[in-house]
N, C-alpha and C positions, 0 to 999 in steps of 0.2 A: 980695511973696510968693515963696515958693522953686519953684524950676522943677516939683517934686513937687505942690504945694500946687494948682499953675495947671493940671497933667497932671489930678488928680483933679476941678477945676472944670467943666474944657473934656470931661472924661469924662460928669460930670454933668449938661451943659448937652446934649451927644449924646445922651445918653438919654433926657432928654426929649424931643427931637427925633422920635425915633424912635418913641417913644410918641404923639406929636402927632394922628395918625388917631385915638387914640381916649381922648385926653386927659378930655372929657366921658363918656366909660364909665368912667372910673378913681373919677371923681369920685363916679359914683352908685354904685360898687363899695365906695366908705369911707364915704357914704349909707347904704347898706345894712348894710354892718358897726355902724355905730354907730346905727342901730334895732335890730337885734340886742339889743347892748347894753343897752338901754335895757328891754327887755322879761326881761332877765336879772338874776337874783339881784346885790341889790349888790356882796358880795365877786368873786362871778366877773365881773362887768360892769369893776370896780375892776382887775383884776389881766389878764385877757385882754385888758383897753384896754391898760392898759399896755405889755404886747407889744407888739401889735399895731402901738402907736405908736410903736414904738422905733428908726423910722428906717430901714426894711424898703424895700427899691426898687420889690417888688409885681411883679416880672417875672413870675411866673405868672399872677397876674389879668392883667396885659396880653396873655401870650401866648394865654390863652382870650378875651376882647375883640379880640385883631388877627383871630387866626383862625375867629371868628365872623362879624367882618364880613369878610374874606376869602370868608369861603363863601356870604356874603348870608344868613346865618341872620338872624327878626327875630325881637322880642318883648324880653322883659327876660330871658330862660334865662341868658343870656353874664355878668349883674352877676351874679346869682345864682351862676353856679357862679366867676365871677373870685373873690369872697366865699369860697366853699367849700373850693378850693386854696387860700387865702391862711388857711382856720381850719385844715388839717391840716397847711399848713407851720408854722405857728407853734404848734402844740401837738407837734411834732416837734422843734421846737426847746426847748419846756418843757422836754421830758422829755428830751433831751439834755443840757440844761445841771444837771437834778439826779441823772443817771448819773456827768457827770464832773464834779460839784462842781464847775460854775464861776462865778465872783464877778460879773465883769463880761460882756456883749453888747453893740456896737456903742455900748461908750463906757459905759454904762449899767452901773446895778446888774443881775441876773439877776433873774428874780421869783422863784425860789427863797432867794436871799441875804436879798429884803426879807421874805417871806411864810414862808419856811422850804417843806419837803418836802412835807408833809403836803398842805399849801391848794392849792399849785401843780400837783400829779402829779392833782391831780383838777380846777382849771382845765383841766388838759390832757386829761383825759376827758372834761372838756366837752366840748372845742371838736372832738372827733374826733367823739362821739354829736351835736351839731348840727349837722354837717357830713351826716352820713349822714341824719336827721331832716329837710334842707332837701330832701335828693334825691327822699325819700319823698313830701314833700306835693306834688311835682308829677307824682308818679306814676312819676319818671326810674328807674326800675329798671337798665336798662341802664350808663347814667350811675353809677348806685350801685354796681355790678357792677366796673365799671372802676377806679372809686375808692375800692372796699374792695378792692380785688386791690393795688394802687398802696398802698393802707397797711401790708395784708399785708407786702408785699412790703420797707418802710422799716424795720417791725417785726422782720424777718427779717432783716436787714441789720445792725440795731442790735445784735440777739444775735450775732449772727456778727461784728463788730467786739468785743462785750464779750468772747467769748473770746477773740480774740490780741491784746486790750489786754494792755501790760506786755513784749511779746514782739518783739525786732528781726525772729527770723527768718521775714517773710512774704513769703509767696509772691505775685509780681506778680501773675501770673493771680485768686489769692485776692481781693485789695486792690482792682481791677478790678471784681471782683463785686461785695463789700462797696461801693464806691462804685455801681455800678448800681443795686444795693436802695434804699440810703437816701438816694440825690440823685437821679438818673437816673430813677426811675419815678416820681415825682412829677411831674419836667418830662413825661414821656411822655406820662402822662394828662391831665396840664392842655391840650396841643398835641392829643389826637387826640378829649377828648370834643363839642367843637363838632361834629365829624362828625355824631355822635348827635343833633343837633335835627331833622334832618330827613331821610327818607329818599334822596334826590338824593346825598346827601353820605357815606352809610354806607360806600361802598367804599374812600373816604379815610381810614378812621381809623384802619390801620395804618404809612401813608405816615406819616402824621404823627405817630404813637406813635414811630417810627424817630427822625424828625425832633426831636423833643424829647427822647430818650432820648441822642441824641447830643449834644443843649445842654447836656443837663445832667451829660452824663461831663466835657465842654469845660468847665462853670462848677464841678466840683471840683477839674478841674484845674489850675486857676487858683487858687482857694482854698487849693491845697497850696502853689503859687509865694508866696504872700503869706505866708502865716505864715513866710517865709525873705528877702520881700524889700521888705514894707513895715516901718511902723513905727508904733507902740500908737497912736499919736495917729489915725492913717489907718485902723488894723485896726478899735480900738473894742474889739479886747482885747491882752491881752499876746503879743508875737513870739511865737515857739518854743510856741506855747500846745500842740498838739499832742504836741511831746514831754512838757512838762510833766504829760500827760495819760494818757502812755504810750501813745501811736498815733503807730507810725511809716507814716509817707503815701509817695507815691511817690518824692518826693527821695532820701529815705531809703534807700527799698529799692534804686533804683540804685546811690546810693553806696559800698553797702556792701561791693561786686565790688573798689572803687577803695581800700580800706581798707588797711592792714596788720594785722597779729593784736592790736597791743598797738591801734590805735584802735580796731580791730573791738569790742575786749571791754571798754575804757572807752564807748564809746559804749552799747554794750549795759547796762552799767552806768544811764547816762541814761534809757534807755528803762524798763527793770525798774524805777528807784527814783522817776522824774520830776522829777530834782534833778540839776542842773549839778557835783556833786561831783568826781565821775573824770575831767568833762572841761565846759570852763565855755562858757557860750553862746559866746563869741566863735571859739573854736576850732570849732564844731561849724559856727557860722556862715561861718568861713572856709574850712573845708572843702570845704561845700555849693555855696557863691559861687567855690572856684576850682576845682572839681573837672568841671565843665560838665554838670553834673546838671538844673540849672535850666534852663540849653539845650537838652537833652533831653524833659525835661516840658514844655518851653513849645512847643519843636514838634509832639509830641503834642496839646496841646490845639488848636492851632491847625489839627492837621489833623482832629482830631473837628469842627472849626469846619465845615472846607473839607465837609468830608461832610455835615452839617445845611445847608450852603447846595444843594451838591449835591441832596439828598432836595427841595425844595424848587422847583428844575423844571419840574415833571409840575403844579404846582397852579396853582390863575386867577393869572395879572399882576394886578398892580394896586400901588398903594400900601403895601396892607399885607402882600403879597407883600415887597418891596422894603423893607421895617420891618423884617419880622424874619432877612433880608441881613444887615439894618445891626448887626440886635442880635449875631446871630452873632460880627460879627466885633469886636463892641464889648467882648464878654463876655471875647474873649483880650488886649484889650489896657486893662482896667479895671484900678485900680489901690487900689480900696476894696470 
């Protein structure tokens, strides 16, 4: 195996590790999903499985299972809502991959490419109105509160990326936000609604909306480094898919200080059209990789890292305290 190959194994083999506290909550988390299922129209049971199995690492149901039993919350509320963040990421995901036409996910056809628009943009309204439907039957209003703010907020995110899709010139602070809406308050809410089971634990749940909002700036930022430093076989889609896409991420917008006018405006080319013509991936790649851009983003992420370990503190020791440490700092040096 190539030293890449063993880096992603041993990445993998960490994460479960890490996950390990609450390995048996995971298990009744994909129990749960797949009763779901089962009680769901065939088409949509057929197509939101399909997601849903498509090789998803499940880091937010975990971080609602660690920090549930972190906080001694009992009862089943933690499968349930690990289930709930795991339907509003993955209908986040539908509806993303049929905004920017894309073919493949994590190796995979998209459910849009198999099913087309139509079936899929409304799997994906499923799985938003079952998600808020599950909060409902246990009365969790608050809970629901949290996490239609959190969808709100990805939804609003989405439109504010669709208008400066196509566009080089964005503004870092912009990109920043745009990444908070639609990655970052999802981690948020998944990390602070445990709070909400039980009254002992309410004053926690902005410590830890912090604490997850910061993972989750950390696991975009990481995801921008890999469309520049992995390769299709690892990504599970194509390199450069981003540009392709006309979303230029943070690489990018560093770069672009480091330019000269004739790259400046072939590159911009790239972005505008989503086609390697003016200037072909290897250049763009060569660029990126020696211009110290990557070095740049990657310290940023890692100090978003240092900060969620920071936020973390002030909450009970324990095991699974020392879990999501690990995750933290596993997230900046993950390679899939």
């Amino acid at each position: 195996m190539t030293s890449a190959v063993i880096r992603s194994f041993r990445q993998a083999q960490q994460l479960r590790e890490v996950f390990g506290p609450i390995s048996d909550r995971l298990e009744a988390v994909e129990r749960f999903i797949a009763k779901e299922f089962e009680a769901a129209q065939p088409l949509v049971a057929e197509v939101a499985g399909y997601v849903l199995s498509s090789g998803g690492k499940r880091i937010r149901p975990a971080l609602v299972l660690l920090i549930s039993r972190m906080l001694g919350a009992k009862g089943e509320r933690d499968v349930r809502y690990g289930a709930v963040v795991e339907f509003i990421h993955s209908a986040s995901l539908i509806h993303d991959d049929i905004i920017d036409e894309s073919d493949l996910r994590r190796g995979k056809p998209t459910a849009n490419h198999r099913w087309g628009n139509q079936v899929t943009v409304l799997v994906g309204d499923w799985l938003y109105t079952r998600s808020m439907s599950l909060c409902l039957e246990f009365g969790d209003v608050e809970i629901m509160r949290l996490l239609t703010a959190a969808t709100l907020q990805m939804t609003e995110g989405e439109i504010m990326a669709d208008r400066v899709r196509w566009r080089l010139d964005l503004a870092e602070d912009l990109y920043i936000d745009i990444t908070r809406r639609k990655t970052a308050e999802l981690f948020a809410a998944a990390c602070a609604l445990p709070a909400l089971f039980q009254p002992a634990t309410l004053h926690l749940t902005e410590p830890l909306a912090d604490f997850g909002r910061d993972l989750g700036l950390c696991f975009q930022l990481v995801d921008d480094l890999l469309d520049f430093t992995a390769t299709q076989s690892r990504l599970g889609k194509p390199v450069l898919a981003d540009l392709r896409e006309g979303r230029a991420t943070l690489p990018i917008i560093l770069l672009l200080p480091r330019l000269d006018r004739d790259q400046r405006a072939r590159l911009d080319q790239v972005v505008s059209s989503g086609s390697f013509d003016a200037m072909s991936e290897e250049e763009v790649l060569e660029l990126v990789r020696t211009s110290g851009v990557l070095d740049e983003v990657r310290r940023r992420a890692t100090a978003q890292a240092e900060l969620a370990r920071h936020r973390l503190s002030g909450l009970p020791a324990g095991p699974e305290r020392d879990a999501l440490m690990r995750a933290a700092t596993l997230l900046v040096t993950r390679e899939m």
